[in-house]
Residue, then its C-alpha position, 0 to 999 in steps of 0.5 A: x511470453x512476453x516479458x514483463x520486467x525488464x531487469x530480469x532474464x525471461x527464464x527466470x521470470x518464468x520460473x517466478x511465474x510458475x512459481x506463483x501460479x502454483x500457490x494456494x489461494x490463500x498465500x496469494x491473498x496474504x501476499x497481497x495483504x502484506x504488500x498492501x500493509x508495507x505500501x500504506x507504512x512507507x506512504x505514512x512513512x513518507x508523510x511523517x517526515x515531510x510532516x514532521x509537525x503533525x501527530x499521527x491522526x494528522x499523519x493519517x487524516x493527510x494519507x487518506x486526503x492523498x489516497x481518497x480525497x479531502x470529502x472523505x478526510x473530513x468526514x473521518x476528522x468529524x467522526x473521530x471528534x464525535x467519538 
């Protein structure tokens, strides 16, 4: 098997591999989860400092103009100022 990192030894890689092919579905799933809710904390994360005017509904209008696009920005601003 090819290895798919390069700064870690092939052998160590397969045992994460076999590692992880062994957990449930379930671990799996919140694995991801998790790694997902850390990526969006760190990019809000980031956005606050280089942004350090904005309150946090700017903060995240700004992160879902980065993510999804400015269309759906501004229909989530007009949403929560409908609210």
């Amino acid at each position: 098997m090819k290895t798919q990192s390069i700064d870690t030894h092939s052998q160590i890689e397969q045992i994460q591999i076999s590692l992880l092919k062994k957990q449930s579905i379930a671990k799996k799933f919140a694995q991801v989860c998790s790694l997902s809710q850390t990526t969006i904390q760190l990019s809000k994360r980031a956005i606050a400092r280089a942004n350090q005017n904005l309150d946090e509904k700017q903060i995240n209008l700004l992160f879902i103009t980065y993510q999804y696009g400015k269309d759906l920005a501004v229909r989530v601003d007009k949403y929560l100022n409908r609210r």
